[in-house]
C-alpha positions as CSV (number, residue, x, y, z in Angstrom):
1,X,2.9,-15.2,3.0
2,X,0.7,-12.0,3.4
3,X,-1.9,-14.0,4.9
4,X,-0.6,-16.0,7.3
5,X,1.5,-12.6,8.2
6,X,-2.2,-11.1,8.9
7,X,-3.8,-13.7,9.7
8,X,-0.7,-14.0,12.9
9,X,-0.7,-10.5,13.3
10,X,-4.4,-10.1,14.3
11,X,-5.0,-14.0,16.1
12,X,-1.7,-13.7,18.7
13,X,-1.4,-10.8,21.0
14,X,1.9,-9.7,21.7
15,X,5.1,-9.9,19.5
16,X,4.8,-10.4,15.8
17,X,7.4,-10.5,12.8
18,X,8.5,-7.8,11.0
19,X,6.3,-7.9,7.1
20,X,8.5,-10.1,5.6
21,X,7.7,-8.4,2.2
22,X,8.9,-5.3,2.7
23,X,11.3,-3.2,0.6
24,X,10.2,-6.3,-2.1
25,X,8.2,-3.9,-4.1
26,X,9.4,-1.1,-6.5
27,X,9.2,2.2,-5.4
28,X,6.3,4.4,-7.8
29,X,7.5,6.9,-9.7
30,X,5.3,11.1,-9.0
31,X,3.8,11.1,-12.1
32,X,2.4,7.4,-11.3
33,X,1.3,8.6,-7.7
34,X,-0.5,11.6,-9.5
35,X,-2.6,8.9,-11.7
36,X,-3.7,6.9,-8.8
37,X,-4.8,10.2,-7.2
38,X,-6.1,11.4,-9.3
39,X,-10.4,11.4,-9.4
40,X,-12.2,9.3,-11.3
41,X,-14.8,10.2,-14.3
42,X,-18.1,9.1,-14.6
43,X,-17.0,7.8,-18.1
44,X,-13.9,5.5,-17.0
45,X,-16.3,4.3,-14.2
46,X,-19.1,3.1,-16.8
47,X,-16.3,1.9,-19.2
48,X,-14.8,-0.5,-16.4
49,X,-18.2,-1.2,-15.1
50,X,-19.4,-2.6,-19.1
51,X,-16.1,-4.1,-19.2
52,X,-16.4,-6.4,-16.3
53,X,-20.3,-7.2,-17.3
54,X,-21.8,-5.6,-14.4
Protein backbone atom coordinates (compact mmCIF):
# COMPACT_ATOMS: atom_id res chain seq x y z
CA UNK A 1 0.00 0.00 0.00
CA UNK A 2 2.87 2.55 0.75
CA UNK A 3 4.19 2.17 -2.54
CA UNK A 4 1.62 2.41 -4.79
CA UNK A 5 0.54 5.46 -2.42
CA UNK A 6 4.14 7.03 -3.47
CA UNK A 7 4.45 5.74 -6.29
CA UNK A 8 0.63 7.71 -7.20
CA UNK A 9 1.59 10.51 -5.30
CA UNK A 10 4.80 11.48 -7.29
CA UNK A 11 3.54 9.94 -11.17
CA UNK A 12 -0.13 11.92 -11.26
CA UNK A 13 -0.25 15.64 -10.80
CA UNK A 14 -3.11 17.04 -9.12
CA UNK A 15 -5.36 15.33 -6.41
CA UNK A 16 -4.10 12.35 -4.49
CA UNK A 17 -5.59 10.27 -1.51
CA UNK A 18 -5.17 10.94 1.84
CA UNK A 19 -1.99 8.13 3.43
CA UNK A 20 -4.28 5.50 3.93
CA UNK A 21 -1.98 4.35 6.82
CA UNK A 22 -2.18 6.95 9.03
CA UNK A 23 -3.08 7.00 12.66
CA UNK A 24 -2.23 2.96 12.04
CA UNK A 25 0.90 3.22 13.97
CA UNK A 26 1.41 3.56 17.84
CA UNK A 27 2.31 6.66 19.10
CA UNK A 28 6.38 6.53 20.75
CA UNK A 29 6.65 7.02 24.03
CA UNK A 30 9.64 10.54 25.29
CA UNK A 31 11.93 8.36 26.64
CA UNK A 32 11.87 6.22 23.14
CA UNK A 33 12.13 9.55 21.07
CA UNK A 34 15.19 10.49 23.42
CA UNK A 35 16.96 7.02 22.21
CA UNK A 36 16.43 7.56 18.61
CA UNK A 37 17.91 11.08 19.17
CA UNK A 38 20.18 10.41 20.70
CA UNK A 39 24.05 10.25 18.86
CA UNK A 40 25.59 7.41 18.01
CA UNK A 41 29.12 6.03 19.41
CA UNK A 42 31.88 4.93 17.50
CA UNK A 43 31.57 1.59 19.44
CA UNK A 44 27.72 0.75 18.66
CA UNK A 45 28.63 1.79 14.96
CA UNK A 46 31.51 -0.88 14.71
CA UNK A 47 29.41 -3.41 16.68
CA UNK A 48 26.46 -3.18 14.08
CA UNK A 49 28.87 -2.80 11.28
CA UNK A 50 30.75 -6.58 12.48
CA UNK A 51 27.39 -7.71 13.12
CA UNK A 52 25.99 -7.33 9.60
CA UNK A 53 29.61 -8.63 8.11
CA UNK A 54 30.56 -5.51 6.56
Amino acid sequence: MATSFYTDLFAKPGKHEPFCLQNLFPELKQDDIEKLEAPLSRQEIQATLKHLGV
